[in-house]
N, C-alpha and C positions, 0 to 999 in steps of 0.2 A: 504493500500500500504506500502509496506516494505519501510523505512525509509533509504536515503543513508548517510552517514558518510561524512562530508565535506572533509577529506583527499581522501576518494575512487572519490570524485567531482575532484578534483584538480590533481588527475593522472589522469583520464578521459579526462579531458582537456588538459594537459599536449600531451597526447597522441594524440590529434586532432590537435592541435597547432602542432606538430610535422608532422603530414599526410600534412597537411592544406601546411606548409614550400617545404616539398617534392615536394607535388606537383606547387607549386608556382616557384619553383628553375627558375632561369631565365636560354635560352638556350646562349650557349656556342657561341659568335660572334667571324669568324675569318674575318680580313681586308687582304684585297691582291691587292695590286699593279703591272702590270706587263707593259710591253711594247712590248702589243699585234700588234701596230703601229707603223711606222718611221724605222729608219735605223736597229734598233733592234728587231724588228718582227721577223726574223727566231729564234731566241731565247726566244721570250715573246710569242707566240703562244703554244708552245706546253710547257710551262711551265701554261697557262693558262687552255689548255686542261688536263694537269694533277692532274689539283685541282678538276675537274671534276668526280675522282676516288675517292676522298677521302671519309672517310667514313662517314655516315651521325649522327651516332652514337659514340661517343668515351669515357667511364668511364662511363657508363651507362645513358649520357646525349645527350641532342639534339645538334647537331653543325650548325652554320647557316655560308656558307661565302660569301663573297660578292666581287665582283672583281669590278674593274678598270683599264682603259687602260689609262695610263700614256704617250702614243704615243712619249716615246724613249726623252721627256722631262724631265729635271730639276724641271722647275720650275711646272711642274701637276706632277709631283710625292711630291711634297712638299705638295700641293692642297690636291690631292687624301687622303696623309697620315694625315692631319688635317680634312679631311670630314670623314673619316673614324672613328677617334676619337670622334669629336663632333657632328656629328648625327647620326653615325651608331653603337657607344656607343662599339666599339669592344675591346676585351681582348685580342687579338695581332695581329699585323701587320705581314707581311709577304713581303716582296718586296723590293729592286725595282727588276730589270732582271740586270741595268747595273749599271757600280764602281758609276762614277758622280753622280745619280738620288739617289742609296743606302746613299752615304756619307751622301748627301742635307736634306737627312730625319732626320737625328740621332737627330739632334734640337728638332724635333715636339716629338719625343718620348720620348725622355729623360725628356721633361719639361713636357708630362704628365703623364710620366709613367708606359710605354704601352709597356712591351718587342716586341722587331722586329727580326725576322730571313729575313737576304738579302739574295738572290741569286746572287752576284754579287761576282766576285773573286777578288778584293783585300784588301791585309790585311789591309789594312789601315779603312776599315768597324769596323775591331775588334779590332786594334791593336795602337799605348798603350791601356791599359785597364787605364779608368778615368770614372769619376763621371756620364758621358754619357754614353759611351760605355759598361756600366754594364748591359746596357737595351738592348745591340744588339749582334745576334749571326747572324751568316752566313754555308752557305754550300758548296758551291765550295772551291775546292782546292787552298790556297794562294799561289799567284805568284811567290813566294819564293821557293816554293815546284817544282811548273814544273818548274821553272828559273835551277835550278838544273838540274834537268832530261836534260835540251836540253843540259844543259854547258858539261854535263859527256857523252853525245851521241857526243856533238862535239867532244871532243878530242875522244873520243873512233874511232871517223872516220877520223881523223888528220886534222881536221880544227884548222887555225892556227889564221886568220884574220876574222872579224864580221862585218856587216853591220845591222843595226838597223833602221825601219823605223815603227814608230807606229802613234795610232792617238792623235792627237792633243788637249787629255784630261789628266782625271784621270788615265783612263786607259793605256793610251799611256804612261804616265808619270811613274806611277808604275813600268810599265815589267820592263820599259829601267832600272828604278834604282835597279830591285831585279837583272835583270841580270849584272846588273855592279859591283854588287856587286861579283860576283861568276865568272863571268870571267875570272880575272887573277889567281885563286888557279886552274883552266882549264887549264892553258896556252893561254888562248883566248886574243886576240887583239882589242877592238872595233875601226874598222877605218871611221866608218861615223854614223851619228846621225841625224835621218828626223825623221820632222811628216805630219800629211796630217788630212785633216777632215771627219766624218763618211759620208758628204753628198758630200764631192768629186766628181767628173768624171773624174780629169786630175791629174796625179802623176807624171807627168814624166819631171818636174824641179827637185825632190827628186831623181828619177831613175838615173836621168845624172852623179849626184853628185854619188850617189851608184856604177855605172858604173866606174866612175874614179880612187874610190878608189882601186877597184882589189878584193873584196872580195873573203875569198872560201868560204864565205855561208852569206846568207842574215838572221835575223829572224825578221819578222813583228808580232807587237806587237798592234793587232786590232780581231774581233770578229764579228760574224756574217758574211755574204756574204761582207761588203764594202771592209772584212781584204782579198780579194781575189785581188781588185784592183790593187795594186803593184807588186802582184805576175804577173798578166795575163802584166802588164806593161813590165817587167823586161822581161821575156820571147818575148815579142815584139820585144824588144829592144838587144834581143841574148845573155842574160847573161844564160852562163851555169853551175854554182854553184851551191849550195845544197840548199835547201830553208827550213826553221825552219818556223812553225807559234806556238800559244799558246792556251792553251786547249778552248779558245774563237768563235773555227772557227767549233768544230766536231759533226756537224749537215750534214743533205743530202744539205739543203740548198747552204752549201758552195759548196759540191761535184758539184753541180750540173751548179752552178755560173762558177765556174770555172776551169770545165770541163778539157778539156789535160792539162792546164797549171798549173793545181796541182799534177798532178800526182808526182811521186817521193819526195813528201813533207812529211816531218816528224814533228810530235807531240805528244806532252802528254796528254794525256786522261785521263780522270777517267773510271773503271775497265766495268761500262754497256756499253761503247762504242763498245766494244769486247767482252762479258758476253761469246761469243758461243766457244769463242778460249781462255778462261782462264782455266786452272788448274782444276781440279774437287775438289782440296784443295784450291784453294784461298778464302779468308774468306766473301770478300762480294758477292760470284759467286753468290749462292742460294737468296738472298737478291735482286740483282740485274734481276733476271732472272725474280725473281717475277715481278718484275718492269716493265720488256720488254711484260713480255705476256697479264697483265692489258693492256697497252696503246696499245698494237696492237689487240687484242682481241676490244677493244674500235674503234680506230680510222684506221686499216689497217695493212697488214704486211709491216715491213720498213718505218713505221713513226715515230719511236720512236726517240730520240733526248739527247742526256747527258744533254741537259739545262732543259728539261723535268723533268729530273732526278731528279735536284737540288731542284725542288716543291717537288718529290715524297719525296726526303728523310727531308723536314721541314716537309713535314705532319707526316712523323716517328716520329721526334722530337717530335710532338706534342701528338700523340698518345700514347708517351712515361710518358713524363710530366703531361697532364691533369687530367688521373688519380689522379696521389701524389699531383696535386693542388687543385681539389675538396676533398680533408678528411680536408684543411685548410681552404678552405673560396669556398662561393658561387660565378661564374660567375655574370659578373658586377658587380663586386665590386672592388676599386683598393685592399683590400686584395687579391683578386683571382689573377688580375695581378702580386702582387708583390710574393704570391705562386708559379703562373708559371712562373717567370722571375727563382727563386730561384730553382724550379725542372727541369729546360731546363739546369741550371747550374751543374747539380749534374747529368745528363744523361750519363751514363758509358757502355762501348764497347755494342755498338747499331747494327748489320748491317742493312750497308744501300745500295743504290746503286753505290753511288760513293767510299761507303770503311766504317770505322767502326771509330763512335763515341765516345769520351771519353772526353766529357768538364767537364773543372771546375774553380774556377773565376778569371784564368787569362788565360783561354783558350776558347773565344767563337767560336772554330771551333771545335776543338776537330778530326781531323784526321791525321793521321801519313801516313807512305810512303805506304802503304796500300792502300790506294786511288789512288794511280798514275801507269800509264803502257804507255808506249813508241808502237807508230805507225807511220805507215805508210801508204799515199794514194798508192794504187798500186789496177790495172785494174776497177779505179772509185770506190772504196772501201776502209775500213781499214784494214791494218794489224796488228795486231800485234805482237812486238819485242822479241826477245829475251834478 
């Protein structure tokens, strides 16, 4: 028998040890929290049915995810985001649906290291960037962005005086301060300031006070079907002014909640809201479109949802990133976490559904005015703006 060379044994091996690793690579765990349940179900539904698209396959590795329903809670989205870590051993997070639940998390991941993309629109998710929030990125458009859009549609229709009624949170507390921020360079007035709770049935101690002031336009600063509440209230109660809501509410869900007494209401959207009436040039039209004919292909025509969106386009992120983070380190490993925290930081003009990504590490949204279009409900439907 031919004699081997101990060097030819040792690349031999070498070569084994390497197949042996390949195949051994651990698969790729994504964690998702949503709030499939509670007040914020029209939003965590179809953001839950959206992960359901994603692919199963991504940089030539297996992808495992695993959801949870957070049922529109704080304190189980804390839960969820620590179970998810410590026994489902995941390499990122993904969640919450809403501002509160998002915030509540940033603890559990930052102390173990586990980048998180939220679904949740305010900046206050990403913004200051510090020694936590280097771990967390988001998708929706911050409050700051549409706060603008309404302030510049106000005056463009000469509203002079604002009436502000949001909820009783994070979120509520947000709008009011991005819009009050941008109000007076509008010429805008804020002449009343409510809040009200997502689990409400009675607003109309808020409405009286709204009423008195004289408003020419109300904007409510709430999400999901409960942000219809005040609106269907006011309208009760005969107020004939313009009605502003925030991009929180542009699901059918609301259409449907709130029936006539949305009509004539305007908002800001991200651009899949309207995919069918954008531009044959706008940048995230083809991006988008993709987006709508997955989920209705999947789940029905007319079921798609902008909050749906906000999953589709972290799976982009992620389809984007996981590549350049497997050539640095193996899934489950915190090497591999701290690769894809570092490749989700470095993701440049992405399209997505809501508009086109460009982060870097003191931007973990990474969208520009590109992501935003102005609508209108009009005959149970959106329009939109010119």
């Amino acid at each position: 028998m031919k004699r081997i060379e101990t060097s030819t044994w040792l690349a031999l091996a070498g070569v084994a040890l390497m197949s042996l690793t390949s195949v051994a690579r651990a698969d790729i765990q994504i964690g998702v929290t949503v709030s499939a349940t509670g007040p914020a179900a029209s939003l965590g539904i179809p953001e839950k049915s959206t992960f359901s698209l994603m692919p199963k396959i991504i940089g030539g590795q297996k992808v495992n995810v695993v959801i949870l329903d957070d049922a529109s809670d704080t304190t189980t989205a804390v839960a969820n985001t620590r179970k998810l870590i410590s026994e489902h051993k995941v390499d990122v997070v993904v969640g919450s649906t809403v501002t509160p639940n998002s915030l509540a998390m940033i603890d559990a991941v930052a102390e173990a290291q586990v980048p998180m993309i939220s679904m949740a629109a305010s900046a206050r998710i990403v913004e200051p960037m510090d020694a936590k929030k280097k771990w967390v990125f988001k998708t929706p458009q911050n409050d700051i962005m549409m706060a603008l859009a309404i302030a510049g549609h106000m005056q463009a229709m000469g509203v002079k005086t604002v009436a502000y009624i949001g909820f009783a949170d994070a979120y509520g507390e947000g709008w009011y301060g991005e819009f009050n921020k941008v109000a007076a360079s509008k010429g805008l007035s804020i002449v009343a300031n409510e809040r009200y709770n997502r689990t409400d049935t009675s607003v109309t101690g808020q409405v009286l006070k709204i009423l008195s002031a004289r408003p020419d336009a109300v904007l409510i600063g709430g999400s999901g079907t409960p942000a219809a509440l005040p609106q269907k209230t006011l309208k009760e109660r005969g107020y004939a002014g313009k009605f502003y809501q925030t991009h929180g509410v542009a699901n059918n869900d609301f259409l449907r909640v709130g029936g006539k007494d949305v009509e004539g209401t305007f908002l800001p959207a991200g651009p899949v809201l309207v995919v069918d009436q954008l531009p044959a040039d706008h940048p995230a039209k083809k991006s988008a479109k993709a987006y709508v004919t997955a989920y209705e292909t999947a789940f029905g025509k007319g079921s798609v949802s902008t909050f749906g969106g906000h999953a589709w386009d972290a799976g982009l992120l992620l389809q984007a990133a996981i590549p350049e983070a497997l050539k640095k380190a193996q899934p489950g490993t915190p090497q591999f976490r701290v690769a894809l925290r570092d490749a989700l930081e470095n993701v440049k003009e992405l399209p997505a559904s809501h508009g086109v990504f460009t982060m870097s590490p003191n931007d973990h949204l990474g969208l520009d005015q590109r992501a935003r279009v102005m609508v209108k409900i009009e005959g149970g439907t959106w329009k939109l703006q010119p």
